[in-house]
C-alpha positions as CSV (number, residue, x, y, z in Angstrom):
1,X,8.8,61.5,30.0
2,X,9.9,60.4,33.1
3,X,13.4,60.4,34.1
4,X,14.9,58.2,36.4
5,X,17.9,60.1,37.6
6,X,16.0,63.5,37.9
7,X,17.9,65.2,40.4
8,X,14.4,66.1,42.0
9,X,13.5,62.7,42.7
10,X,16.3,62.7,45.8
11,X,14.0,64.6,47.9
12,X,10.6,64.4,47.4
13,X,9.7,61.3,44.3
14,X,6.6,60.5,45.2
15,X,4.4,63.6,43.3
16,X,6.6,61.9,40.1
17,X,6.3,58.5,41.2
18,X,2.4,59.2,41.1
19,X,2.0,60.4,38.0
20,X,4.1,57.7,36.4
21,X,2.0,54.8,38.1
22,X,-1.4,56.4,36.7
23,X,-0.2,57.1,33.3
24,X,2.7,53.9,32.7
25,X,2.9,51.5,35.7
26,X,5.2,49.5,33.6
27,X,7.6,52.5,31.9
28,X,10.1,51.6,29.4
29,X,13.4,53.4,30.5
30,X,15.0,54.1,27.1
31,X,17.1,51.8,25.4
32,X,18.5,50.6,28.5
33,X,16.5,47.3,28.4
34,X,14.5,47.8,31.6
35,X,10.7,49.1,32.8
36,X,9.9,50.2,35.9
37,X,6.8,48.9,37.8
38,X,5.3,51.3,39.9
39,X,1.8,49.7,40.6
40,X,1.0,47.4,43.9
41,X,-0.9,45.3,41.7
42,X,1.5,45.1,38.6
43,X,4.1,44.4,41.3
44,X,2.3,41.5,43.0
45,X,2.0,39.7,39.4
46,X,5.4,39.8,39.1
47,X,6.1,39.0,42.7
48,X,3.4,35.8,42.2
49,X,5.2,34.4,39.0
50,X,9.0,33.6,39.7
51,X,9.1,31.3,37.0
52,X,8.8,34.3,34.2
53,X,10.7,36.8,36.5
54,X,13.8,35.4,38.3
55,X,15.5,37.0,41.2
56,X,19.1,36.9,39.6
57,X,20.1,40.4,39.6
58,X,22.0,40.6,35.8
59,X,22.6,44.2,35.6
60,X,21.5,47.5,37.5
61,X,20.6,51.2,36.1
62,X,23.3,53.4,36.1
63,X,23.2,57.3,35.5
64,X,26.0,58.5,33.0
65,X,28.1,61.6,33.3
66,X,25.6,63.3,31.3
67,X,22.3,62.2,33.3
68,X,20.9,59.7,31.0
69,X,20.6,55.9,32.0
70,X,22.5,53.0,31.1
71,X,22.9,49.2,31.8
72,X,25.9,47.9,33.7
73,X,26.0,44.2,34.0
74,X,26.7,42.8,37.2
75,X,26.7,38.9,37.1
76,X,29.9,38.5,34.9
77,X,28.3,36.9,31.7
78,X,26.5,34.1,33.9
79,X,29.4,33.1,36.2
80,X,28.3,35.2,39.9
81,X,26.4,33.0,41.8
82,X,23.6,34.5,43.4
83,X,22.4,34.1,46.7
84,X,20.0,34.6,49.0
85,X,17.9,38.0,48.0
86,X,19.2,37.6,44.3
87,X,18.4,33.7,44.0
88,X,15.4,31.5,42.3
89,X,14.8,27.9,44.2
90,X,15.7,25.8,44.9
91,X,18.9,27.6,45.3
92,X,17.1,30.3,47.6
93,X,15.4,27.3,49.0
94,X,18.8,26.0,50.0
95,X,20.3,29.5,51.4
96,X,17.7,30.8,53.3
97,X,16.8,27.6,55.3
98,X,20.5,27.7,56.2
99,X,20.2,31.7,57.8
100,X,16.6,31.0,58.8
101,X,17.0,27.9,61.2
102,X,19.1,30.0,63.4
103,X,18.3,33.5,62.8
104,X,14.9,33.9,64.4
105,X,16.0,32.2,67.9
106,X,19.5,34.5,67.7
107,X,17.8,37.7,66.9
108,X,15.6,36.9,70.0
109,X,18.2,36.5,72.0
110,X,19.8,39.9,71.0
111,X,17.3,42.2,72.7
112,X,19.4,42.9,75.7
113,X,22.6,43.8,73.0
114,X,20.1,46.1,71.5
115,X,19.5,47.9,74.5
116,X,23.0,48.3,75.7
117,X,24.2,49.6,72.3
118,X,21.0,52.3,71.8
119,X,22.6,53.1,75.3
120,X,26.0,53.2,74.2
121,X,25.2,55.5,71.2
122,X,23.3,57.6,73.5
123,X,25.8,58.0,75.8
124,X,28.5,58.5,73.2
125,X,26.6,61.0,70.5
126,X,23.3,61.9,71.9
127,X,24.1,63.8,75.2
128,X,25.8,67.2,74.3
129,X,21.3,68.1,73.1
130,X,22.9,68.1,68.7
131,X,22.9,64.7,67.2
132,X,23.6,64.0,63.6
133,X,20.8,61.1,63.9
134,X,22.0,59.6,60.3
135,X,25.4,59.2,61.0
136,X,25.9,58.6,64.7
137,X,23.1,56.1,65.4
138,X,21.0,55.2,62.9
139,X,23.9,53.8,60.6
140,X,26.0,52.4,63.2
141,X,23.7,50.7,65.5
142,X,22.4,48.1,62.7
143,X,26.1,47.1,61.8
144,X,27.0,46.7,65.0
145,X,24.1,44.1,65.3
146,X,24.8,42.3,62.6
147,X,28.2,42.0,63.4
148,X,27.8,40.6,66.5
149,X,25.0,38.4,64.9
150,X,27.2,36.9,62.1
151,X,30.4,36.8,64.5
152,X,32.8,39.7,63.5
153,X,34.6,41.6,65.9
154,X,33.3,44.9,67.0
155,X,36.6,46.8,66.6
156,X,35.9,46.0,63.0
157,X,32.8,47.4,62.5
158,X,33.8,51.0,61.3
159,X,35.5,49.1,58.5
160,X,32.2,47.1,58.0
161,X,29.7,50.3,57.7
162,X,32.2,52.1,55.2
163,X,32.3,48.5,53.1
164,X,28.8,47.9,53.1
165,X,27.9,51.5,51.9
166,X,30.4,51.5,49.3
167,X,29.6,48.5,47.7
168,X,25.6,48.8,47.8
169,X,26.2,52.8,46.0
170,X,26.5,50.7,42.7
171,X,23.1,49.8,43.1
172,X,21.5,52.9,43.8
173,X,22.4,54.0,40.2
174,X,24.2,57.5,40.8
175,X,28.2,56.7,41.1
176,X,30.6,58.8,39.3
177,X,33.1,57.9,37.2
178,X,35.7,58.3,40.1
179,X,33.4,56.4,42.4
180,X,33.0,53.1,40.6
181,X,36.1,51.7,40.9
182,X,35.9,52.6,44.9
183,X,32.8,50.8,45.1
184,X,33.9,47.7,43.3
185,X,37.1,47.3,45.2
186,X,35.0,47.9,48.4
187,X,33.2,44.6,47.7
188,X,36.1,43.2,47.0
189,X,37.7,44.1,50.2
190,X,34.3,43.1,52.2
191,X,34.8,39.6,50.4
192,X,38.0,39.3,51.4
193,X,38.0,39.9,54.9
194,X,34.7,37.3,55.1
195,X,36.1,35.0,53.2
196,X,39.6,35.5,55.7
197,X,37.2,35.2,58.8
198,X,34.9,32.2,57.6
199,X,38.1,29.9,56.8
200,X,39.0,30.6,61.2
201,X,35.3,29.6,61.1
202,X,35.4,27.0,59.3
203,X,38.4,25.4,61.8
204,X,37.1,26.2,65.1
205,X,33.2,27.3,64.3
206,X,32.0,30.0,66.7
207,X,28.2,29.9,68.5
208,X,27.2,32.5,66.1
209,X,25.5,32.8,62.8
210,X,29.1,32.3,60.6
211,X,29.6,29.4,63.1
212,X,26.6,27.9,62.2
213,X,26.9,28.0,58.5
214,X,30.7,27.1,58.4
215,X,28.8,23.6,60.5
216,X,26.6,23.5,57.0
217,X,29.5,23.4,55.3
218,X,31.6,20.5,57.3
219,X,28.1,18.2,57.0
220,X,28.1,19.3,53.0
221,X,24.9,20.9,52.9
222,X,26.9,24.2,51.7
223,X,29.5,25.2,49.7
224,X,32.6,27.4,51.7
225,X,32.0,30.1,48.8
226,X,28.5,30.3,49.0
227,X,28.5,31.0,52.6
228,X,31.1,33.5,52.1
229,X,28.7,35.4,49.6
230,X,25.9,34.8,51.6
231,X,27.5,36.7,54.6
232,X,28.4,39.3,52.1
233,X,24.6,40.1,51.5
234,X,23.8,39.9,54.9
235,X,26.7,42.6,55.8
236,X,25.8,44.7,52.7
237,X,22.4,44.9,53.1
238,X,21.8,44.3,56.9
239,X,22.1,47.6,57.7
240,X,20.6,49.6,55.0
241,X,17.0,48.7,55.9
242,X,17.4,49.7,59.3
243,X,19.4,52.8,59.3
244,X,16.6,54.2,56.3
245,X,13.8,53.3,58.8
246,X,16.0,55.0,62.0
247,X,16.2,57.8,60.3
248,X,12.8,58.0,58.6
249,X,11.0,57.8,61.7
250,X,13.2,60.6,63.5
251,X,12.4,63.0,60.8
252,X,8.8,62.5,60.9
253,X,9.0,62.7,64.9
254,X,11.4,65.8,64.7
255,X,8.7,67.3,62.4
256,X,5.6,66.7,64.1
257,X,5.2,67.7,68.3
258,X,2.1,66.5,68.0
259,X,2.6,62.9,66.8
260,X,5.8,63.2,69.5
261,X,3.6,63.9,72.6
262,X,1.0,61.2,71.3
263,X,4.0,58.3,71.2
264,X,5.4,59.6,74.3
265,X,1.6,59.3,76.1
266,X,1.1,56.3,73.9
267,X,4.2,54.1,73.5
268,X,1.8,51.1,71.9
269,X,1.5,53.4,68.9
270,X,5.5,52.9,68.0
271,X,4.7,49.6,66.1
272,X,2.5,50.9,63.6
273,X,3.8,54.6,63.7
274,X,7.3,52.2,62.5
275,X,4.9,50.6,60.1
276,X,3.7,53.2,58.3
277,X,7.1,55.2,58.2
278,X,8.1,51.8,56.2
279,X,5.4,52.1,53.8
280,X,5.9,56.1,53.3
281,X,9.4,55.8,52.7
282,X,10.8,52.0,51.9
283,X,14.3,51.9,52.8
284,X,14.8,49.9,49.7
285,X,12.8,51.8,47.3
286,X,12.8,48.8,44.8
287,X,14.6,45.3,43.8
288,X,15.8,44.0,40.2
289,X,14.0,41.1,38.7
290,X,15.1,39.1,35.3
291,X,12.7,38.5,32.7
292,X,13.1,34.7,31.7
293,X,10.5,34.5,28.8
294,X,8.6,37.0,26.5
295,X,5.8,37.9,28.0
296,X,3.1,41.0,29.0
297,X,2.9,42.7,32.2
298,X,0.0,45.7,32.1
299,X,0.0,45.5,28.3
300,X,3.2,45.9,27.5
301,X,5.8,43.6,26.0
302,X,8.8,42.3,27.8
303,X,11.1,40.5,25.8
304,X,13.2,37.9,27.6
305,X,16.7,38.9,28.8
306,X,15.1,42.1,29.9
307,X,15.0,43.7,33.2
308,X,12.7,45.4,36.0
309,X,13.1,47.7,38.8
310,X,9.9,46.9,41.3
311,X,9.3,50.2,43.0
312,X,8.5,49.5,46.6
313,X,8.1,52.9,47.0
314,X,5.9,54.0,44.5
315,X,3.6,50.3,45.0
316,X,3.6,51.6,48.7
317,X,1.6,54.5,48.2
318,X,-1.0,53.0,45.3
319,X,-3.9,54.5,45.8
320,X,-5.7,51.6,44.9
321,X,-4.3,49.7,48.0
322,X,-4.0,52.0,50.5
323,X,-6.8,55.3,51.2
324,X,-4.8,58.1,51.4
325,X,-1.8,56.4,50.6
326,X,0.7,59.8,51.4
327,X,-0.9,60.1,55.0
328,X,0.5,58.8,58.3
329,X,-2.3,57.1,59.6
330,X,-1.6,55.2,63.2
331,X,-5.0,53.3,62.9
332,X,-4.7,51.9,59.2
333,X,-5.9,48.7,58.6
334,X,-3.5,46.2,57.2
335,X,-0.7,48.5,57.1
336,X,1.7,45.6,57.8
337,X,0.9,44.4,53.8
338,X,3.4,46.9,52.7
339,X,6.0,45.9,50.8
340,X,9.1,47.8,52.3
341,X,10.7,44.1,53.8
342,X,10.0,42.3,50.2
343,X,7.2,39.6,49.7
344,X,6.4,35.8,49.6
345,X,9.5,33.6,49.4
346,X,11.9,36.8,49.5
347,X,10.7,38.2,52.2
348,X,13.3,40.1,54.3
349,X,15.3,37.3,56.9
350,X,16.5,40.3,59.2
351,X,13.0,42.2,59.3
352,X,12.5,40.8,63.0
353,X,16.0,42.4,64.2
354,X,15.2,45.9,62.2
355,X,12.0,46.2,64.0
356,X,13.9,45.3,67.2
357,X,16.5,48.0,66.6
358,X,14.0,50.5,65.8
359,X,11.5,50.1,68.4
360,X,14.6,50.6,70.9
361,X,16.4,52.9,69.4
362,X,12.8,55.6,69.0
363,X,11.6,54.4,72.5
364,X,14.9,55.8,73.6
365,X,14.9,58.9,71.2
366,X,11.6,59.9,72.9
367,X,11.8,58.9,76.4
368,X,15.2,60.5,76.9
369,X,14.2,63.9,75.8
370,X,11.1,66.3,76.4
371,X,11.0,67.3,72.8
372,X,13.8,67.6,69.7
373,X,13.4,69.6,66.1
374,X,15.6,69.5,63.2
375,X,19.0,71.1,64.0
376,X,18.2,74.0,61.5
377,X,16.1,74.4,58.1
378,X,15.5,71.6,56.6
379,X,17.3,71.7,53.7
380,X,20.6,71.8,56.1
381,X,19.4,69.8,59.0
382,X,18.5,66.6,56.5
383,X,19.6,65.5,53.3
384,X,19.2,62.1,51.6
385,X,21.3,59.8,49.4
386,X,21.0,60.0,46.3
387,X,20.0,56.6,45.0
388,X,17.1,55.0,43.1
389,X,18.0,51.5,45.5
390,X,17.7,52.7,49.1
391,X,16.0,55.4,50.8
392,X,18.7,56.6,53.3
393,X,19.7,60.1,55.1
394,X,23.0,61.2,54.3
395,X,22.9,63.9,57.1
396,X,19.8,64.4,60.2
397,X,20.9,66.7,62.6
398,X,18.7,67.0,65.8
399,X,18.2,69.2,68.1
400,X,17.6,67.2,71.5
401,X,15.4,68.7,74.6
């Protein structure tokens, strides 16, 4: 039987994760109401029929005290509007167009802020030769972009990271008793200060993303409170993609001299080295869907009102998709069909800037050192957080040469 919260899926998953996708790609997890889908192929059905399998995200997997799984709803009995990543068109439609119009040209325009904070962080973390990777760079480098995307001011970004974190554990599944009400309260506080910030907005609109939307709202093509939540996804998730695929890539490059000399001689290979990091280790290793009508995915029944986890992860490393799926391979062909940034119509709005970020920030790592290792065994160099959401590092402690 395969167990969710198993303690020894924080490290290594993916020997479980394979075994579950050949024997039950669509896995019933006990009475909780929801299957996991583990299979690219099962996952692409679901992916191609939003009609059966809505977005809305009604409830999430939690772990109880004594390591079994549960159901904790999260959309109030109906009355949470969802947005963005959690919405069906022509609701999704509405939202994304709104981020979308603006977001490609701003994110463009960003590239020289992305160089002078890698530099910054550098400067302020990275030149005594230790480096906790995790928490000095990779989680506060994306933050600080999409603050300055959105509009917020960077003395507030500290505040922003600890928020975001906070109120994203829920989703991952393993909060503790004392933790939930900290990480409901920190999404209230996030809301709170956005809310404060887009009513300024609202009266003298910036040249920035928040500016932009609070100008959808004066023209009536959005609501003040949907902006306001849609600014909260984009500051609660924003950052999680990128810091998982920061860290992720240092690892493997602290790891590996080899594949480190070869970038360092080869600097064309960091696209799909970043590529194939994504697809080895999704920084979101899966997203909720809402079953609308009974149906059958891979044989087995779903009634409606029931839920699934799509596991990125574990679709990311089908054998049937990719050869060799648990091999880094800087030559694969059609490596960029993973589905670590999401699919079709959900497709990730920030992917452009997390590529950005990371394509600076490992440029930087390996041009501004001879070589680096893991600060110490593995075990206490790295860690990750534990979370069947995100794939994050808690700790990386480097070793710069």
């Amino acid at each position: 039987m395969f167990d969710v919260f198993d303690p020894a899926l924080i490290d290594d998953p993916y020997p479980a994760l394979d075994r579950l996708r050949a024997a039950a790609p669509v896995h019933r997890v006990g009475a909780t109401g929801f299957h996991l889908v583990s299979s690219w192929d099962l996952v692409q059905e679901v992916l191609g029929a939003p009609e059966t399998y809505s977005s809305h995200l009604r409830s999430v997997l939690l772990r109880r005290a004594d390591g079994s799984a549960a159901a904790l709803p999260m959309d109030g009995g109906g009355t949470v509007e969802q947005v963005l990543a959690t919405a069906d068109d022509p609701a999704h439609r509405l939202h994304r167009s709104a981020v979308l119009a603006t977001l490609g040209r701003r994110i463009r325009a960003l590239e020289t802020s992305v160089q002078e904070q890698v530099d910054g962080l550098w400067s302020a973390y990275c030149a005594g030769g230790t480096v906790d990777w995790a928490r000095d760079v990779a989680d506060r480098l994306p933050l600080a972009l999409v603050a300055e995307l959105i509009g917020l001011a960077p003395a507030d970004v500290p505040a922003l990271l600890r928020w975001a974190y906070d109120s994203t554990e829920m989703l991952g599944g393993w909060v503790d008793g004392d933790r939930l009400d900290a990480t409901i309260n920190a999404s209230l506080e996030l809301h709170a200060y956005l809310a404060a910030r887009f009513d300024e907005a609202l009266d003298r609109p910036g040249d920035d993303l928040m500016g932009e939307l609070a100008v959808a709202c004066q023209v009536g093509d959005l609501e003040p409170g949907t902006a306001v939540l849609v600014l909260l996804q984009l500051v609660g998730a924003g950052g999680e993609s990128t810091a998982g695929l920061l860290a992720t890539a240092a690892r493997r490059l602290a790891t590996d001299s080899c594949l480190q000399r070869l970038l360092r001689a080869q600097p064309d290979l960091i696209d799909p080295f970043l590529d194939e990091c994504l697809r080895l280790e999704s920084p979101f290793r899966g997203h909720y869907r809402h079953v609308l009508a009974d149906t059958t995915l891979g044989g087995v029944d779903l009634p409606a009102g029931s839920s699934l986890l799509l596991l990125w992860g574990a679709a990311n490393r089908d054998p049937a998709r990719f050869e060799e799926p648990g091999a880094l391979d800087l030559g694969r062909a059609g490596v960029r069909r993973h589905l670590a940034f999401g699919r079709g119509t959900h497709f990730c709005v920030g992917s452009a800037l997390a590529r950005l970020e990371a394509t600076v920030a490992i440029h930087a790592l390996l041009t501004r050192t001879t070589s680096f290792t893991l600060d110490g065994p593995e075990e206490e160099a790295a860690a990750w957080v534990p979370s069947i959401f995100v794939r994050r590092h808690a700790r990386l402690r480097l070793r710069l040469v």
